[in-house]
C-alpha positions in Angstrom: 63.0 -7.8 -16.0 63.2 -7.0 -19.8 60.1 -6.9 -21.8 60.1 -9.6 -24.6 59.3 -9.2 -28.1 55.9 -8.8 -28.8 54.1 -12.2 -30.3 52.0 -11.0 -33.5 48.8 -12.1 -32.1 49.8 -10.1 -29.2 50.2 -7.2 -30.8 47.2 -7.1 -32.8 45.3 -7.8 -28.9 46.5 -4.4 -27.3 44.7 -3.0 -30.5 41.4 -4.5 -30.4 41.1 -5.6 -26.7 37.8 -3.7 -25.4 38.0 -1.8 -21.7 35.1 -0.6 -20.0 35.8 3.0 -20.1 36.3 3.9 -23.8 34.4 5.6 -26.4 31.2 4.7 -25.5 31.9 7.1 -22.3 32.8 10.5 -24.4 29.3 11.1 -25.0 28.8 14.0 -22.7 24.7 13.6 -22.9 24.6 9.5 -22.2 26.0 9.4 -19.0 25.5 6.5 -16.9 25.5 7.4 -13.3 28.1 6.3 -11.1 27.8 5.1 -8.7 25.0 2.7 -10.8 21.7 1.8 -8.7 21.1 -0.9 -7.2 19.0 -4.1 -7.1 16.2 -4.4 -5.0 16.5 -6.9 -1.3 14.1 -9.5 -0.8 11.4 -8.1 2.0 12.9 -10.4 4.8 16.8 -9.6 3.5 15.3 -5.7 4.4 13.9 -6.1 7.5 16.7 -8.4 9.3 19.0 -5.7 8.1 16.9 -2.4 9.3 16.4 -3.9 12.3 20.0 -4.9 13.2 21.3 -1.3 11.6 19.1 0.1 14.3 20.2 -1.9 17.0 23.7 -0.8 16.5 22.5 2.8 16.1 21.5 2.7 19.2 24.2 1.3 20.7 25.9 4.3 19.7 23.6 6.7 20.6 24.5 5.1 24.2 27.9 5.2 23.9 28.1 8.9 22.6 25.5 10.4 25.6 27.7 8.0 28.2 29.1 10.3 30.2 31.9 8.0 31.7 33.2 6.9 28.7 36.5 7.7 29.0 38.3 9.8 26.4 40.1 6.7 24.8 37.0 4.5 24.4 35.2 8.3 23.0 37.9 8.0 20.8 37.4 4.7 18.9 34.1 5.2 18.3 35.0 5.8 14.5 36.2 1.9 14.7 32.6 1.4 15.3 30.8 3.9 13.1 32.2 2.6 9.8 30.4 -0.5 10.1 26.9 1.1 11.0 27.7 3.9 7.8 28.6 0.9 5.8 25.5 -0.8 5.8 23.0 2.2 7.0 24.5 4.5 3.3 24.1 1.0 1.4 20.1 0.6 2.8 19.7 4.2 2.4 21.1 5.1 -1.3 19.9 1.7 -3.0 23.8 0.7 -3.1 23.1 -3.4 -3.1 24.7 -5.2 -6.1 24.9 -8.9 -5.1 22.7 -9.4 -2.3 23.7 -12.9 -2.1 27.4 -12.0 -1.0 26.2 -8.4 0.3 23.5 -9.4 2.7 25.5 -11.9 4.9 28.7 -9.5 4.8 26.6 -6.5 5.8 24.9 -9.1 8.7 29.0 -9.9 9.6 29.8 -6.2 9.8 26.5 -5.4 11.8 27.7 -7.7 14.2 30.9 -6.8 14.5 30.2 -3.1 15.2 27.5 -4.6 18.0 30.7 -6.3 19.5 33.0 -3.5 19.5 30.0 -1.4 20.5 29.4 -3.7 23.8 33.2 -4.2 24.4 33.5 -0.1 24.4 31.0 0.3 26.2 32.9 -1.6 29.5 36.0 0.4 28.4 38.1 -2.6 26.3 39.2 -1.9 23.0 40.3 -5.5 22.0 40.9 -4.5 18.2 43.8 -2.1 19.5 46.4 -6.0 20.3 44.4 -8.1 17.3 47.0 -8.9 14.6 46.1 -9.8 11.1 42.9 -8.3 9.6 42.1 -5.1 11.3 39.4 -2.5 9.8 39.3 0.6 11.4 37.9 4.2 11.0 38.9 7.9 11.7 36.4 10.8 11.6 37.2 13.6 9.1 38.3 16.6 9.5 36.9 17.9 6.2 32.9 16.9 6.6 32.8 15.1 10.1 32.3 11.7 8.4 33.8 8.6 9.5 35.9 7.0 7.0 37.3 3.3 6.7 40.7 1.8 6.4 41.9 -1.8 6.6 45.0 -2.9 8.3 46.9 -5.7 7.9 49.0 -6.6 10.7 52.0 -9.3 10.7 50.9 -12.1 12.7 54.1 -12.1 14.8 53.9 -8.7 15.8 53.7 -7.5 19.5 51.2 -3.9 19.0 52.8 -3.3 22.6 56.6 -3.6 21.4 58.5 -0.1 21.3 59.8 -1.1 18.3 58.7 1.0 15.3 56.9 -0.7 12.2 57.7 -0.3 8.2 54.6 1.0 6.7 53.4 0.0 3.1 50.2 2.3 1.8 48.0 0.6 -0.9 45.7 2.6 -3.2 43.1 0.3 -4.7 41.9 0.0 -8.4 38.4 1.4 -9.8 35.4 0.1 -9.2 32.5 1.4 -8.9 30.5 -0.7 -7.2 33.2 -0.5 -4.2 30.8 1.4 -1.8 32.2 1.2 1.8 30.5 -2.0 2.5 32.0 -4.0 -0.4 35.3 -2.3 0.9 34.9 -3.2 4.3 33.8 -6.9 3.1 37.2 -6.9 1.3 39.2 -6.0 3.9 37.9 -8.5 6.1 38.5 -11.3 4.0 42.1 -10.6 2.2 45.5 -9.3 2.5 45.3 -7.7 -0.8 48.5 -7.7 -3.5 51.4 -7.4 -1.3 51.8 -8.3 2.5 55.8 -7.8 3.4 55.9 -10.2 6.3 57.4 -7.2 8.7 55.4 -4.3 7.8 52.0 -2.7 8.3 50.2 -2.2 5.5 47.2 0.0 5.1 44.6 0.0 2.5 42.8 3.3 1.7 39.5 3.5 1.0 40.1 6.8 -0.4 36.3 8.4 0.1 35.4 5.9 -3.2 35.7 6.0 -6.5 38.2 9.1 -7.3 41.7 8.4 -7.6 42.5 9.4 -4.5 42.2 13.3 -5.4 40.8 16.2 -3.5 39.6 14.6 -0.4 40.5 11.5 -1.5 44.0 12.7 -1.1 43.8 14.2 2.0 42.4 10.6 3.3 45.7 9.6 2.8 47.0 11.9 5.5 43.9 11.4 7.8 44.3 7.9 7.7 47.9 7.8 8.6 47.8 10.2 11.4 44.7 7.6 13.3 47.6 4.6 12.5 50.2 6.5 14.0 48.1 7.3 16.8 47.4 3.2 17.6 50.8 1.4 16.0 54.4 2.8 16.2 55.3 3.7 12.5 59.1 4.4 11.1 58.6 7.6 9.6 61.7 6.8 7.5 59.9 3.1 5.8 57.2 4.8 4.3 55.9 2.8 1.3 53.1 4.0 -1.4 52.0 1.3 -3.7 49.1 0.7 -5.9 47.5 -1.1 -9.1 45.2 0.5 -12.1 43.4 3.5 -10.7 45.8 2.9 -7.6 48.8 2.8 -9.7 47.9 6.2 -11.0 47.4 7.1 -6.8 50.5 6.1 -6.5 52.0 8.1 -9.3 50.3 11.3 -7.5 51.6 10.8 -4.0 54.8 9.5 -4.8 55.6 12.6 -6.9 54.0 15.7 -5.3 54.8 14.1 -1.3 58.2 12.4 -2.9 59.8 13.6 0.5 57.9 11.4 2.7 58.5 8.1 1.4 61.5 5.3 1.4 60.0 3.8 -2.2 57.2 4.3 -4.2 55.8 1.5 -6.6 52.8 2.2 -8.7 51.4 -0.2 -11.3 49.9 0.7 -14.3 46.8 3.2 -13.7 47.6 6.9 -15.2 49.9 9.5 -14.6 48.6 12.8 -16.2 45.1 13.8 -17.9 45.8 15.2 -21.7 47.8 12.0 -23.3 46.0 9.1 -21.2 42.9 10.0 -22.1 43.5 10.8 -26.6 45.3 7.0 -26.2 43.0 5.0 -23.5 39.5 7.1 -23.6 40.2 7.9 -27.2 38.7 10.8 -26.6 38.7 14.1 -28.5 39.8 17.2 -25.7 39.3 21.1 -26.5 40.1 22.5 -22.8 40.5 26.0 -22.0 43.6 28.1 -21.1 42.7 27.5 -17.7 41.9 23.8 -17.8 45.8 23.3 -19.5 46.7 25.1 -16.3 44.6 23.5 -13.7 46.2 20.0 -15.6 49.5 21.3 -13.2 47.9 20.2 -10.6 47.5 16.4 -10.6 49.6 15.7 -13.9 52.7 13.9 -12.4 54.6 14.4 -15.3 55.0 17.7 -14.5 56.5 17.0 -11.3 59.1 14.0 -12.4 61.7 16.2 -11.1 60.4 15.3 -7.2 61.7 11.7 -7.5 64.8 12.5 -7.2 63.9 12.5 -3.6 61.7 9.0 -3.7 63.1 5.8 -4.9 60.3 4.7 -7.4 60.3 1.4 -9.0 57.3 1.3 -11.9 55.5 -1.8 -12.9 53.2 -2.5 -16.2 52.2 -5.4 -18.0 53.7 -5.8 -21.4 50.8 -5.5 -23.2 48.6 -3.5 -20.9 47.4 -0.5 -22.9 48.0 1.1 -19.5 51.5 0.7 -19.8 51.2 4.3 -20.8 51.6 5.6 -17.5 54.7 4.5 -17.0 56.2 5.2 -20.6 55.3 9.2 -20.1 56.5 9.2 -17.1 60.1 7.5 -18.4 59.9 10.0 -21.1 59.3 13.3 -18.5 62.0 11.6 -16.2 64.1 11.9 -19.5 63.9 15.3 -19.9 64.7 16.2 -16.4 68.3 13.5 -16.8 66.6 10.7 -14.7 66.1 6.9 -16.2 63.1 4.7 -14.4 62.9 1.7 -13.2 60.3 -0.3 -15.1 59.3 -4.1 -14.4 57.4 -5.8 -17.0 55.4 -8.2 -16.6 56.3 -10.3 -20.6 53.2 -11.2 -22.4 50.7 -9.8 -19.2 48.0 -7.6 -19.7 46.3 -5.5 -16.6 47.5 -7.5 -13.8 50.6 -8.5 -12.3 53.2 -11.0 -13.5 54.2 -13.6 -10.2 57.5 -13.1 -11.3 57.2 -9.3 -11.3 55.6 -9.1 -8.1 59.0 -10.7 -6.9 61.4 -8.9 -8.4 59.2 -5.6 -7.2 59.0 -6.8 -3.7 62.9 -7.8 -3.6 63.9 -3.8 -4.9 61.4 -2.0 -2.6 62.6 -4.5 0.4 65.9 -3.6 -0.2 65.0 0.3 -0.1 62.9 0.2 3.2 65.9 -1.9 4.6 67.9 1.2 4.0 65.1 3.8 4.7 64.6 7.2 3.8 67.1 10.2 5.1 65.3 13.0 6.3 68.0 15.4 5.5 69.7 14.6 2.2 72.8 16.6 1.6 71.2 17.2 -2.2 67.4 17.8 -3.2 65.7 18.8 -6.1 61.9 20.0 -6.0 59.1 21.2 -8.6 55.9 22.6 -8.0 53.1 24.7 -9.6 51.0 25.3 -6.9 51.4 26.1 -3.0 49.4 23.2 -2.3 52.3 21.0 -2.4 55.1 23.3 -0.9 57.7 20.9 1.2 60.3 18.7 0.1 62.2 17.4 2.8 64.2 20.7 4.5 62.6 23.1 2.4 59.0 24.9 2.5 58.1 27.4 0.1 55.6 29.9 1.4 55.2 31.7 -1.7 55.3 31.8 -5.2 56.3 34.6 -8.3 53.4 32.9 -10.0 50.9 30.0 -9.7 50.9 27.5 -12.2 54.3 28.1 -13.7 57.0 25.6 -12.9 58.7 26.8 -9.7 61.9 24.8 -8.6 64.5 24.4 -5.9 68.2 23.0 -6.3 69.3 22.3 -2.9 72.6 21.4 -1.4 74.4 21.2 1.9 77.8 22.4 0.5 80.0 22.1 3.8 79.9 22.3 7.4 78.2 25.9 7.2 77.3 26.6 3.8 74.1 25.5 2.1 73.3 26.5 -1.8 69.5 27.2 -3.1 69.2 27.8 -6.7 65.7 28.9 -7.8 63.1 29.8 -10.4 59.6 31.2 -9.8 59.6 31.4 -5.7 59.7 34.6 -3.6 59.5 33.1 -0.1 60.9 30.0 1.3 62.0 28.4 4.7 65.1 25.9 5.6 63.1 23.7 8.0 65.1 21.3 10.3 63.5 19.9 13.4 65.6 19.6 16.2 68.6 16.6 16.3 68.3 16.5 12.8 70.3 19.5 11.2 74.0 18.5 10.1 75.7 22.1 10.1 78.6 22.8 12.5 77.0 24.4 15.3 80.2 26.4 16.4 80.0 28.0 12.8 78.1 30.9 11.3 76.0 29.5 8.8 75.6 31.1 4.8 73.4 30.3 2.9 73.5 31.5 -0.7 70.4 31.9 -3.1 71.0 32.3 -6.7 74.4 33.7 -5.9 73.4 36.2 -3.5 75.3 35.3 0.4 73.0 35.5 3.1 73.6 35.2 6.8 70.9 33.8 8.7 70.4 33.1 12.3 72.9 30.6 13.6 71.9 26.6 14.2 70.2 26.3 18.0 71.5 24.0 20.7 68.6 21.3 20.1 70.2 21.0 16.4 67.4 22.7 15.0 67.5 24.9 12.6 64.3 27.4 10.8 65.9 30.3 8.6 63.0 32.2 6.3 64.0 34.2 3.4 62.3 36.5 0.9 62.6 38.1 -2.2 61.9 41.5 -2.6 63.1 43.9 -6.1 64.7 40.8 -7.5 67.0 40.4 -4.1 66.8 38.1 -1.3 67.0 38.9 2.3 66.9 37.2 5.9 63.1 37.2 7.3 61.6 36.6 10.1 59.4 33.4 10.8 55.7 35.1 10.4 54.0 35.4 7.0 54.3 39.3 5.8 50.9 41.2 6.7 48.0 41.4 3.7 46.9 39.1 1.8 48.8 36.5 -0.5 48.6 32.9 -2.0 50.4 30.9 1.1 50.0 27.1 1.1 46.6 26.0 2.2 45.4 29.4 1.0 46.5 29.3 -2.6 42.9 28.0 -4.8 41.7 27.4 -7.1 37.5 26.8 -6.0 37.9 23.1 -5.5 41.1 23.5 -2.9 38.1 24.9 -0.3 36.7 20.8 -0.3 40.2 19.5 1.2 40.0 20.8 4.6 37.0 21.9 7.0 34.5 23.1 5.0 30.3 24.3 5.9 28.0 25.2 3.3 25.7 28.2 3.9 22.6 28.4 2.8 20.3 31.8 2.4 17.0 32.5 4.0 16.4 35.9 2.8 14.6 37.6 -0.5 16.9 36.5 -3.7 17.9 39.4 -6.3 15.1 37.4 -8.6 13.9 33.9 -8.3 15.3 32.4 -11.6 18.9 33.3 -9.6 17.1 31.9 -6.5 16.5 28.5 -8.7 19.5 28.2 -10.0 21.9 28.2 -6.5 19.4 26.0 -4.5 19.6 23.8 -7.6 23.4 24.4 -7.6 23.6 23.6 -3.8 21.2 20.6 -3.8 23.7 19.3 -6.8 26.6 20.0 -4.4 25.6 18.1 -1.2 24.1 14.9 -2.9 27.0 14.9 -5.4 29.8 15.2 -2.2 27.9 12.2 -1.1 27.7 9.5 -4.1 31.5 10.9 -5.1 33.3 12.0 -1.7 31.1 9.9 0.7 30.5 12.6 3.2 27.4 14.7 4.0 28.6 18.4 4.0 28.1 20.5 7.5 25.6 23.1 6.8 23.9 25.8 8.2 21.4 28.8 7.7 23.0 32.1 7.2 21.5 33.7 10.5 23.3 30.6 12.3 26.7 31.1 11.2 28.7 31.9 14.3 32.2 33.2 15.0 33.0 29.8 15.5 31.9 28.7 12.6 33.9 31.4 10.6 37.2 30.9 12.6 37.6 27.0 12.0 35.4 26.6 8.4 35.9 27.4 4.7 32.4 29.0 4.1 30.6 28.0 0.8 28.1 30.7 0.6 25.2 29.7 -1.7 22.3 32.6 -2.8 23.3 36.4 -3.7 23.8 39.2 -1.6 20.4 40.0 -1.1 19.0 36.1 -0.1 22.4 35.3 1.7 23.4 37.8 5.0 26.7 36.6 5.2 27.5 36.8 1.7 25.7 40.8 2.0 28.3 41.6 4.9 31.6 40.7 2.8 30.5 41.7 -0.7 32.2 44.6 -0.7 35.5 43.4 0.2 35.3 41.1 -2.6 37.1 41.7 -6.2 34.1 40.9 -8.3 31.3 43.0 -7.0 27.6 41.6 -7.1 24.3 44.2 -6.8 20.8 44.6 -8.0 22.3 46.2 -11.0 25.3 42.8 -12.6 28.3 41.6 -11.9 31.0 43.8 -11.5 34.8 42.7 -12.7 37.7 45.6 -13.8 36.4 44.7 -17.1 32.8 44.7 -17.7 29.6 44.5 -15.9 27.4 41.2 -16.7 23.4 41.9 -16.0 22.0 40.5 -12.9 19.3 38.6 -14.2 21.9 36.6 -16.3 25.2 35.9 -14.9 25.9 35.0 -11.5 29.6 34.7 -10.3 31.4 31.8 -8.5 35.2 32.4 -7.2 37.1 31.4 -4.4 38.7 34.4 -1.7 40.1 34.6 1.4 37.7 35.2 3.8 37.2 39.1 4.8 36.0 38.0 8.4 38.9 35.7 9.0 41.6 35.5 6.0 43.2 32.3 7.3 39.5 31.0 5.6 38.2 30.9 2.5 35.1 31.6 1.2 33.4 29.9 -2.0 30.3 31.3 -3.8 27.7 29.4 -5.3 29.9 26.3 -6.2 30.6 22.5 -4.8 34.0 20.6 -6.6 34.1 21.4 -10.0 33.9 18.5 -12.0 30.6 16.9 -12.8 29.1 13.6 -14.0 30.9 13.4 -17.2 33.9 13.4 -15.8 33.2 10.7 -13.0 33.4 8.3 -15.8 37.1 8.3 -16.1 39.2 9.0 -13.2 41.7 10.9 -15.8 39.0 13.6 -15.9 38.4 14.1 -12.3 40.4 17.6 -12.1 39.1 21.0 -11.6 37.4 22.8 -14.0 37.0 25.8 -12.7 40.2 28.6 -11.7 39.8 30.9 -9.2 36.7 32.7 -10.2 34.0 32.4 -13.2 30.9 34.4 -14.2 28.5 31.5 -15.4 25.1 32.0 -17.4 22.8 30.7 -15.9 20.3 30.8 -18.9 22.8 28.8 -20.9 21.3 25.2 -20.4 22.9 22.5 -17.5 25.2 19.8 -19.0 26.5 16.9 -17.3 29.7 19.2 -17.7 28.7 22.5 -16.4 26.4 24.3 -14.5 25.8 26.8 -17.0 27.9 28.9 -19.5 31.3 30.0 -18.7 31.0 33.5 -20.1 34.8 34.4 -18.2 36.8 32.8 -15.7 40.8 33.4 -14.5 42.8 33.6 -11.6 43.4 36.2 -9.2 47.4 37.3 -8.8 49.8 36.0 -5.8 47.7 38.7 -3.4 44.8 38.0 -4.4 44.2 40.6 -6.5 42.4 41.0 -9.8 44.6 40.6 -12.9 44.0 40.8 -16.6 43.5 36.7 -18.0 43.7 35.6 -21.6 40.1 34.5 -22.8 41.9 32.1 -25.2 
């Protein structure tokens, strides 16, 4: 669908139309809190909904202490708790907007969980065979909260057929009043944008109010593996889709995980930090060196190349000043030779055109119809970060250098010959799980990296295939499958600080004498910020314990935030000298100078000296701060690897304190020299 020529009058509204976020949100001390607070409920409104919330509470407290409960009832619980955190989060942190619509829907869910509750509690899980509306809830790995989804599920379907289902993710649009009980009311009463009459579709909740980043994104992956563990999913009709702050969602997944899906189709939203917000927040940036860097990580422009592996068809209104999205990323897909699809909705502003949504659902119908190949015979992948490291057959394990452009050019040539052409990588894997790998078994394989022939371990019987090669002095050579001994940036193990919040985490707080108490101030102010802040943003309550609790346990499966110094903190004592940045009586210790103790306090990210499959963090929660949470452009990290803070300078809604240094350690983890500028 071709975009008309613009009307006059039309042109002159994408210039003065007025958006919610704009100017009046750059001013870094007015910020309005979001989430905003709430309105007060009438005293009966209150006490019918306390005294229901605590029926269900109880109900399961029963069902968790019931010792014949077998393991499949134990696990739906989570399809109960969401509606008692739903409602109990929305009594406790004042999060009632319009009691009039709010009050009876949080009544409805109340009851609901009271009915699963008593049908779990004689072993039935009826919600497993109902078809239509489903809401349903998995428990995080990250912070042991349960978090919502919706489903909805074609009425014709039979759960119990063998056959497996297209599945069609939808990212929702901002709004920050969506607390978990307006979410849940949602997806109780509509099927949302797009329900293809043969194919699950699952709305994310997304832990709130963040673009799906950080743990929103790992939501994504939570909540897919509690579908595939109730519905059978084709792995290979894998849909992302989303609108506004979902349309920039859908951007993200579709081009750093373009490998998992048959079709992507965002709509609107944004697709990269720097330009969105100078055009739409008209807003004036001044980042550091760092901050450009840390922009690699969720900018999809930078990663246009990756969908050449996904099918992506864009969608914008025609005079949407969101529209931007899309026109960067047509002008990155440029540069790297690709053209994008892009529907426009004529003479529509932010919302879809009926015609549009046709046309969209007719292309991305056509695409699942034909489904995604696991193992293309050609693949193309970018990446600036070990954080995303697949792309279909291949897995990079390590990089020359994080946050330079690092890219694969892959291609089955033959029977036995496969061709990897490669900038900025130093250890990667052909990965091919068994059935799936098209080489002639009878044959020795070769695989050749940037002209250099290389004979790996032949194909196994199952047809699967795992060869792992490294560089070393500029030349590659056959590995074995384990990661080399010592320490280096591996994926899931790569930083910066705020990559410690996206998987298992427990914050550690100090019991002992501090260095001083304005240090001692500062961190349990610090820590305080962290946990209520991972609340209102990430909807979570962090696991924490006191130092002299930490156990082996707890250091095998848990990043450790460490919060205090090495005198108040025991753990943080019995690891400080394995660290790069020392921290005494005396300063802070880098290579480069020494920063007085009763000034600067450091916060960095390491592996873990009592288990390096771990991190620790010191002395810092995710990175970004209220400022940012009023555009979801801003919500990156702020923060590299490590920083030495002041923490005399005074608090900001952007920082905790001066940033008198910060950089990034080197691919082992090692100190190395960073520019200041």
């Amino acid at each position: 669908m071709l975009p008309r020529p613009l009307h006059p009058f039309l042109a002159t509204l994408i210039m003065t139309t007025a958006f919610a976020d704009g100017p009046a949100d750059n001013q870094v001390d007015a910020v309005r809190p979001v989430p905003p607070p709430g309105v007060s409920l009438e005293p009966a409104a209150q006490t019918q909904l306390e005294e229901k919330a605590t029926a269900l509470g109880q109900a399961l407290d029963r069902l968790r202490n019931n010792p014949t409960l077998s393991p499949e009832s134990r696990s739906a619980l989570p399809d109960v708790e969401v509606f008692y955190k739903a409602v109990r989060d929305a009594l406790d942190y004042d999060e009632f907007y319009q009691p009039e619509k709010e009050v009876p829907a949080a009544l409805q869910l109340l009851e609901e969980g009271l009915t699963r509750a008593a049908a779990l509690a004689t072993g039935q899980i009826p919600w497993n065979q109902q078809t239509g509306l489903v809401v349903r809830g998995y428990r995080s790995r990250i912070d042991g909260s349960v978090q919502p989804y919706g489903l909805v599920i074609p009425e014709t379907m039979d759960v119990s057929s063998p056959d497996r289902r297209r599945l069609d993710t939808w990212f929702h649009g901002r709004g920050e009043k969506l607390t978990e009980l307006n979410f849940i009311r949602q997806r109780l009463k509509t099927p949302g944008e797009f329900a293809p009459k043969d194919a699950i579709v699952i709305h994310l909740y997304g832990r709130y109010c963040n673009a799906n980043k950080f743990a929103g994104e790992v939501d994504l992956f939570e909540a897919l593996d509690d579908v595939k563990s109730h519905y059978r999913i084709d792995e290979n009709r894998m849909v992302v889709r989303g609108f506004s702050m979902g349309g920039a969602a859908c951007w993200q997944f579709a081009t750093h995980f373009a490998g998992m899906w048959a079709a992507a189709a965002p709509g609107a939203g944004f697709s990269e930090t720097p330009e969105f917000l100078r055009s739409f927040q008209k807003e004036t940036l001044d980042p550091t060196w760092y901050e450009r860097k840390l922009w690699h990580w969720y900018d999809a422009t930078d990663y246009a190349l990756n969908l050449f592996n996904c099918p992506t068809v864009a969608y914008s209104g025609e005079i949407d000043r969101q529209k931007q999205a899309a026109d960067i990323m047509a002008e990155a897909l440029a540069r790297e030779g690709m053209t994008l699809t892009h529907i426009i909705g004529p003479e529509t502003g932010h919302r879809y055109h009926p015609e549009a949504k046709e046309e969209i659902d007719r292309q991305i119908d056509r695409l699942t119809a034909r489904g995604r190949n696991p193992i293309p015979s050609t693949l193309k992948f970018v990446t600036f970060t070990l954080r995303y490291s697949r792309m279909r057959w291949i897995q990079l394990h390590g990089l020359e250098a994080h946050w330079e452009r690092a890219q694969v050019d892959a291609e089955i040539l033959d029977a036995q010959t496969i061709e990897l052409k490669t900038t900025n990588i130093s250890d990667l894997s052909i990965v091919m799980a068994p059935g799936l790998c098209p080489l002639d078994q009878t044959l020795a394989p070769t695989v050749i990296i940037d002209g250099q022939d290389l004979q790996p371990p032949g194909i196994l019987t199952d047809r699967s295939w795992n060869p792992r090669f490294v560089k070393r002095n500029r030349r590659w050579e056959v590995a074995d499958s384990n990661d080399p001994p010592g320490l280096f940036k591996r994926p899931g193990l790569q930083g910066p600080i705020d990559d410690a919040f996206m998987d298992r985490f427990m914050m550690v707080t100090p019991t002992g004498r501090p260095l001083n108490p304005v240090i001692a101030s500062w961190t349990a102010r610090e820590q305080q910020h962290a946990i209520t802040h991972w609340r209102s943003q990430f909807r979570g309550r962090p696991r924490i314990k006191m130092d002299g609790e930490i156990t082996l346990e707890d250091i095998r499966d848990h990043h450790l935030i460490l919060w205090g110094d090495p005198s108040s903190n025991s753990l943080l004592r019995r690891i400080t000298q394995a660290l790069p940045i020392r921290w005494t009586r005396e300063g802070v210790t880098t290579p480069e100078r020494v920063y007085p103790a009763d000034r600067f306090v450091p916060v960095l990210i390491y592996p873990n000296p009592l288990n390096p499959k771990r991190y620790i963090v010191i002395n810092s929660g995710f990175t970004f701060r209220e400022y940012d949470y009023l555009n979801n452009a801003r919500q990156v990290a702020k923060l590299p690897d490590w920083a030495i803070i002041d923490f005399t300078s005074p608090l900001t809604s952007q920082h905790a304190g001066e940033v008198t240094q910060a950089g990034f350690f080197d691919e082992r983890w090692q100190w190395k020299p960073n520019p200041q500028h």
